[in-house]
Structures are given as structure tokens and as C-alpha cells.
C-alpha positions in Angstrom: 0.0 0.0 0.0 1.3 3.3 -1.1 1.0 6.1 1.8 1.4 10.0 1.6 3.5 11.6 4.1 3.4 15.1 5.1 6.2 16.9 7.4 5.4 19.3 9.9 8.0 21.2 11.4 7.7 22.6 15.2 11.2 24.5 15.9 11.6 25.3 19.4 15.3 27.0 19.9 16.2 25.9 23.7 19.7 25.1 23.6 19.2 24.9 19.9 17.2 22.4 20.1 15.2 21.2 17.1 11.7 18.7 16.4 10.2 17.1 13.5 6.6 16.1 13.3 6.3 13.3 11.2 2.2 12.5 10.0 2.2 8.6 8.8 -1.2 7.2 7.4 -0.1 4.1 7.3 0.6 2.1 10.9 2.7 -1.0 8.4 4.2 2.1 7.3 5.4 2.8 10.9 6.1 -1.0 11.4 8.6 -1.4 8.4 10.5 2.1 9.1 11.4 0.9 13.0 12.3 -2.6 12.6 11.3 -5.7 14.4 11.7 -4.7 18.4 12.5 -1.2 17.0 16.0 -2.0 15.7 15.8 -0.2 12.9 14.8 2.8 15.0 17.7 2.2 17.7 20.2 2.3 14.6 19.0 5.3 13.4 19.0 7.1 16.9 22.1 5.7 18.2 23.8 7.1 15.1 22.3 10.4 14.9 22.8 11.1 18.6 18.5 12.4 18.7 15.4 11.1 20.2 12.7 9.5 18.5 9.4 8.4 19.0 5.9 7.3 17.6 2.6 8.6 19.2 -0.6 10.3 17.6 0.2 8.6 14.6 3.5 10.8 14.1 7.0 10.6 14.4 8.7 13.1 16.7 12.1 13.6 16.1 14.7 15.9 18.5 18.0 16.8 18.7 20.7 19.2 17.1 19.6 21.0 14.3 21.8 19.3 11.9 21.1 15.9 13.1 17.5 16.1 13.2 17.8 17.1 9.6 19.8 14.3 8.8 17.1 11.5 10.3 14.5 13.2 8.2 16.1 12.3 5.2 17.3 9.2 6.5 13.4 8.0 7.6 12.3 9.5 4.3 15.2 7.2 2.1 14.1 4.5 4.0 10.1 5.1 3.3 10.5 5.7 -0.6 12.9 2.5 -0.4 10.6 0.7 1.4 7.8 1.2 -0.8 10.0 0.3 -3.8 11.0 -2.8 -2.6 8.2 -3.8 0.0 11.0 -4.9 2.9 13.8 -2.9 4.7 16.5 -5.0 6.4 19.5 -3.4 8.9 21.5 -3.5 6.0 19.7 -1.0 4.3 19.0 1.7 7.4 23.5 1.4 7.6 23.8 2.3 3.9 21.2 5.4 3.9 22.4 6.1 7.0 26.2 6.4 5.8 25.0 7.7 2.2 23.1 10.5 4.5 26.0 11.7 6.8 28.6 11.4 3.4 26.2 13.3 1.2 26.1 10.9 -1.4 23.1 9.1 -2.6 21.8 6.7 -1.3 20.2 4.5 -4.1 23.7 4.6 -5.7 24.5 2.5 -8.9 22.3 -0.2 -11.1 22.1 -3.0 -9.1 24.5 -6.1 -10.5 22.8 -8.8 -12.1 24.1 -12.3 -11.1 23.4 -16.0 -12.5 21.3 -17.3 -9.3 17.9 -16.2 -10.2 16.3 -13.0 -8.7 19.8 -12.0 -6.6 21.0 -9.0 -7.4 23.9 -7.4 -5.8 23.7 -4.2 -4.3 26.5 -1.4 -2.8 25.6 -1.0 0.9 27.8 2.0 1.1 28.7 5.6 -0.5 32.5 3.9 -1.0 31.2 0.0 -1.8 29.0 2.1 -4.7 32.0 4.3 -6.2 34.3 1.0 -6.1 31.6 -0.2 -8.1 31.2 2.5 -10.5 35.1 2.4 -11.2 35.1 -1.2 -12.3 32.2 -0.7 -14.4 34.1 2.6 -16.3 38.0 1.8 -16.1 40.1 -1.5 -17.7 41.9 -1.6 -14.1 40.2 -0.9 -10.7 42.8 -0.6 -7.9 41.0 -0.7 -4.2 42.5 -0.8 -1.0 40.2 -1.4 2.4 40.0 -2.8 5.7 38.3 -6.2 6.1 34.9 -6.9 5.9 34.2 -3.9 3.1 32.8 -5.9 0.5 36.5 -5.8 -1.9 36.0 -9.5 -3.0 33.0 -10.0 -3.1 32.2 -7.3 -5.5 34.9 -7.9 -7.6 33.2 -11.5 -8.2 29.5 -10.3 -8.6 31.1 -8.0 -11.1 32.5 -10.6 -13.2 30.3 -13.1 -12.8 27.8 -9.9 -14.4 30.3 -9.3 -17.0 30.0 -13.3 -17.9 26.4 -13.5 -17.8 26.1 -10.5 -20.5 28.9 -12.1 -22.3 31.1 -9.1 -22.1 33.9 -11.6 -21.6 34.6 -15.3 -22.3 36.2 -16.1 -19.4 36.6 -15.0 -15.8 40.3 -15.7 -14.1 40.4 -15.5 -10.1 43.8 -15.0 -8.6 45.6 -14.6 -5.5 49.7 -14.6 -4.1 50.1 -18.2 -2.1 51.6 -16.2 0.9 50.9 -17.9 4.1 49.5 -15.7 6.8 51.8 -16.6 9.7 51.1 -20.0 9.3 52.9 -23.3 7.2 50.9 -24.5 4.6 53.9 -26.5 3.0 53.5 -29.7 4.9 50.1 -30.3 4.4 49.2 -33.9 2.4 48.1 -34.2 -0.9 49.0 -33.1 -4.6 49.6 -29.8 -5.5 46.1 -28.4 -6.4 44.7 -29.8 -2.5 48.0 -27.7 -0.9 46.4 -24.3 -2.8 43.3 -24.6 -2.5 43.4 -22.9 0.9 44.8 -19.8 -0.6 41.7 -19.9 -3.0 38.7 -20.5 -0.6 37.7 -17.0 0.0 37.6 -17.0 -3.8 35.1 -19.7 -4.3 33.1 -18.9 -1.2 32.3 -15.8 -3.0 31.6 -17.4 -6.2 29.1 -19.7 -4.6 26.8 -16.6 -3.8 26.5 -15.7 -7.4 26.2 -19.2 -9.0 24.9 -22.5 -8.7 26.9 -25.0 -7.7 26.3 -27.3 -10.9 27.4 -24.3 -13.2 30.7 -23.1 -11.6 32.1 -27.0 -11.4 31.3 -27.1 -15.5 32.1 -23.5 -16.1 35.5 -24.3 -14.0 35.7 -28.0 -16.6 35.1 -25.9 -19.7 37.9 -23.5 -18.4 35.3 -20.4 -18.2 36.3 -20.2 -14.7 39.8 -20.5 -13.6 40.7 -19.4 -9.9 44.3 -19.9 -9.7 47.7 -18.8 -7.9 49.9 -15.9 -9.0 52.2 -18.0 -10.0 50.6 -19.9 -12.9 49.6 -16.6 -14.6 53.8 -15.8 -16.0 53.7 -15.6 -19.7 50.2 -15.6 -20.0 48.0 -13.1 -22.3 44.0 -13.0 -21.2 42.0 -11.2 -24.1 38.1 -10.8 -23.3 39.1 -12.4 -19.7 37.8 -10.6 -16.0 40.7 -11.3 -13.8 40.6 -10.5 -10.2 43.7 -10.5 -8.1 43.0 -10.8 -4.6 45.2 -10.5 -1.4 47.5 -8.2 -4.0 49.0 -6.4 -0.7 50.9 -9.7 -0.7 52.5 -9.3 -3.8 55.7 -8.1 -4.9 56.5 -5.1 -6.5 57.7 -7.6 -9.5 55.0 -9.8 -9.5 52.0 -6.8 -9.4 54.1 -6.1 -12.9 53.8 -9.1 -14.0 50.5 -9.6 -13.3 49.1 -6.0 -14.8 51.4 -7.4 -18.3 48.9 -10.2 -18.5 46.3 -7.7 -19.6 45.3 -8.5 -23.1 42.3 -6.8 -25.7 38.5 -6.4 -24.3 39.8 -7.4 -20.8 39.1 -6.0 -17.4 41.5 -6.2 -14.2 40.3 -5.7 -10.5 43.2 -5.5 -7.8 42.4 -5.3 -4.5 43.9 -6.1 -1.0 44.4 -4.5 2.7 47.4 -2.9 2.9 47.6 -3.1 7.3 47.7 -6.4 6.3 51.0 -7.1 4.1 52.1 -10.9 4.8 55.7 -10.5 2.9 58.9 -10.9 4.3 60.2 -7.9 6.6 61.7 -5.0 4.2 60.2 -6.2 1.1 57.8 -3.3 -0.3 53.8 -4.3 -1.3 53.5 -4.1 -4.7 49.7 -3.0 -3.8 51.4 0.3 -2.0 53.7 0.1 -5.2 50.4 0.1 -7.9 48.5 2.6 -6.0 51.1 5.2 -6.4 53.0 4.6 -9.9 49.9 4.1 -11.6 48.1 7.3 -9.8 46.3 9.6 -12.3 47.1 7.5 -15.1 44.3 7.3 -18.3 41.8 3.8 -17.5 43.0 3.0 -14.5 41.2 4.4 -11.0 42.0 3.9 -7.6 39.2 3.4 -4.7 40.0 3.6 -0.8 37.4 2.0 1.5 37.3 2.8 5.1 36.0 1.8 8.5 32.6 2.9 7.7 32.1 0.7 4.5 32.6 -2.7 6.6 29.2 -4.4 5.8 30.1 -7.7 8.1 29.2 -8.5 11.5 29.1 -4.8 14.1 32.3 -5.9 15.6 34.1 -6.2 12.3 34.4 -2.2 13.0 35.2 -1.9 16.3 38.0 -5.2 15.9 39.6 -2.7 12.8 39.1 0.3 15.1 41.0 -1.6 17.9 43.7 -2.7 16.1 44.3 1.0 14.3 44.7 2.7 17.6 46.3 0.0 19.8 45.3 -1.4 23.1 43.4 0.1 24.9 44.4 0.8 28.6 42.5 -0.9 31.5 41.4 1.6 33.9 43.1 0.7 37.5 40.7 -0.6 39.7 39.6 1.8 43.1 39.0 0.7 46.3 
């Protein structure tokens, strides 16, 4: 059901304090807009730092000036999205709520069509949506970002677009076998068995955008190829998608050699976390390398996610924030 909203505005400057009226005909309306248990509605005040509540069939909002104007919009966003799409999940209130406070908009790019029926892929964030954007309009997408901001996965749902249009004839999947502080080399079986725990993350992702029936012959045709760095020296890929992932563990010589690979109607996505370089002590990223040889140059753009683009579980953040600002310290207990 479709529902007109009209705002009334009742400004009352004590200590610059501001509240928004909000008329809703609709009480599913109200429903979908606070969440089961009000979640939705505890995200939204939590952070915006204002008050909100429901009574009279109206939404009062109060706070700051600034940040009541922000929930506005943000309850608004949500309302037109909401009747677009006839659900709103957590997901959604974090990306308005970030496309809000960054000024960016919040329905962002197309959404990217994948081979499982009905899923599309959307940007949850302002940065997720220009990382996006570049891969769609540059040969070579270069992004750097913390874990948990969506730099795999989106490569992936982008090729596996790119092969369902038949833009390209083949998708290649890469990443550096570095071991992350642990010994892979001893582990049984033949070669492919000891990579294939490089390459997980990799699949995992794949699975989300196909079937499992049409990756395993996609992967015998040779559509599909996920690989190690390695086995890509002296190789051309025209009309290919090729994804290097982990590339903060690559050499500054092996990023060259991998960019080389590049042949006609092909598209390259590099991406990797650069507080998270697995090489040996003094040896420089050849991710840090990329990101600042190939600066400014023609085709190629550069994308930097951040804290707020992590999209995984809420302690994904605050885990990143921990680690970038060191322990904390315990407060002495007092008698």
C-alpha cells in the first residue's frame, strides 16, 4: 500500500534544540520504518545522537539542528525505499544512514545482475558504490580497504555480471600463495589440494552468485579459472575478467607481471588491505607500489574503503578500530 507523508516542522530553539513532526497514514508504514523490536529505529537514533518516538500517529524527532535534519532524510530514504521494494533490512538503514552523513546518494549505482535467479547485488555503502562505479568505467580498478568492506565480493559479482552479459569469455580468479603466519607447506596431498586454501575465499564468494552445478562445468570448460599468481607468468588474457586478490601480498615484480597479463576487451580488478602485508620484513607491497606509480594515469582508477564501508558483522568495526589505535588501557581498579 502506497501512503502520503506530510512533514510538519515545530522548531523550538532551547539550547538549539530542534523537532520534526512526522504525519504517517499508514501504521505498516510505521512498522517497516522501526524494525522488528524497534531495531531499525535504535540504529537510526544511536547514530544520529536524537530522540525519536511514535505517538498520535506521528514521528517526533529531536536533537541538534543538523542531526535532526539528517534522520529526516534518512526515515524518508528508508520510506520511498521501502515502498520500492516492500521490505527494509538493517543493511539497508547502515547504507542510507552512511549515504546521509557522506552526502552521497543513497540508491547509488544499477544494481549487478548475477546467474542465481532473482539475486542481485547491491552497494551497501557511498565507498562499496564508487568502487563499483570504477570497475564498471576503467580496464583496471585498484582498491584498497580494511576487512569486511565488501573488496571480494564485489569484484566477483562484477565478473560473474560481466560473464552472464557475455562481455567476456572467461573469468580468471587469482591470489599470491603467501601464508599468513602459518605453514601450509607440509600439508598432504597433490599440488592443487595444498592451494586450495589460498583460493577459498575466492570460491566462497563465487558460490553466492552461481549454482553449484554451473561453476564445477564452467571451471571444466575452463570459463572459470581461480588460480595462484604463480601460474599466470607468460600468459595473455584477451576478453578475460581477472581478479587479483590479497594483491597487498605481492611483490612489487610480481603486481608487474601480473598488470602485463592484460590483453584486448579485458578487465583487471586489484584489491587487497594494505595493514595487512604478509611478505617478508623490508620487502615493499606491490599494492602500495600500484596505487602510487599508476596514480592519475588514463583507464586506470583507484578506490579507498574505510571503516565505515565494513558491511560484516558490528564488531568487524570496532575489531579494525582496535587494532588501528592500539590497546586500549584498562582503567586501574579503586578501592
Amino acid at each position: 500500500m502506497s501512503c502520503r507523508w506530510s512533514l510538519r516542522l515545530g522548531i523550538a530553539y532551547t539550547c538549539m534544540m530542534v523537532e520534526t513532526a512526522i504525519s504517517v497514514v499508514s501504521s505498516k508504514t510505521l512498522l517497516t520504518l522501526f524494525g522488528a523490536c524497534d531495531q531499525h529505529l535504535r540504529t537510526i537514533r544511536d547514530a544520529l545522537g536524537v530522540s525519536i518516538s511514535a505517538h498520535d500517529g506521528q514521528i517526533h524527532v529531536e536533537g541538534a539542528e543538523e542531526a535532526v535534519g539528517s534522520a529526516t532524510d534518512v526515515l524518508e530514504q528508508l520510506r520511498s525505499y521501502a515502498q520500492r521494494h516492500g521490505t527494509l533490512g538493517p543493511e539497508d538503514v547502515t547504507r542510507v544512514l552512511a549515504s546521509v552523513r557522506q552526502g552521497c546518494v543513497a540508491d547509488g549505482p544499477p544494481p549487478i545482475e548475477v546467474f542465481k535467479a532473482g539475486r542481485q547485488i547491491r552497494p551497501r555503502t557511498p565507498g562499496q558504490a564508487r568502487y563499483v562505479k570504477a570497475i564498471r568505467n576503467h580496464d583496471i580498478a585498484l582498491c584498497c580497504g580494511p576487512a569486511g568492506t565488501g573488496k571480494t565480493y564485489l569484484a566477483v559479482a562484477m565478473a560473474s555480471a560481466a560473464l552472464r552479459e557475455e562481455r567476456v569469455r572467461k573469468v580468471v580468479l587469482v591470489r599470491p600463495a603467501v601464508e599468513a603466519g602459518e605453514s601450509l607447506g607440509y600439508l598432504p596431498g597433490d599440488l592443487q589440494a595444498k592451494i586450495n586454501p589460498y583460493l577459498r575465499p575466492l570460491m566462497d564468494a563465487l558460490h553466492e552468485m552461481m549454482d553449484h552445478d554451473l561453476i564445477r562445468r564452467y571451471t571444466e570448460e575452463d570459463v572459470i579459472e581461480v588460480i595462484p599468481l604463480a601460474y599466470m607468468r607468460g600468459r595473455t588474457l584477451n576478453e578475460a575478467f581477472i581478479i587479483l586478490d590479497e594483491a597487498q601480498n605481492t611483490t612489487v615484480a610480481q603486481m608487474k607481471m601480473f598488470l602485463t597479463r592484460m590483453g584486448n576487451g579485458s578487465k583487471i580488478v586489484v584489491s587487497g588491505d594494505v595493514t595487512q602485508v604478509d611478505l617478508p620484513g623490508n620487502t615493499r607491497s606491490g599494492l602500495v607500489d600500484a596505487l602510487q606509480r599508476l596514480d592519475g594515469l588514463k583507464g586506470i582508477a583507484s578506490v579507498k574503503l574505510g571503516r565505515g564501508d565494513i558491511v560484516r558483522h558490528p564488531l568487524v568495526q570496532q575489531i579494525v578500530n582496535a587494532y588501528e589505535h592500539g590497546p586500549r588501557k584498562r582503567k586501574r581498579a579503586q578501592d
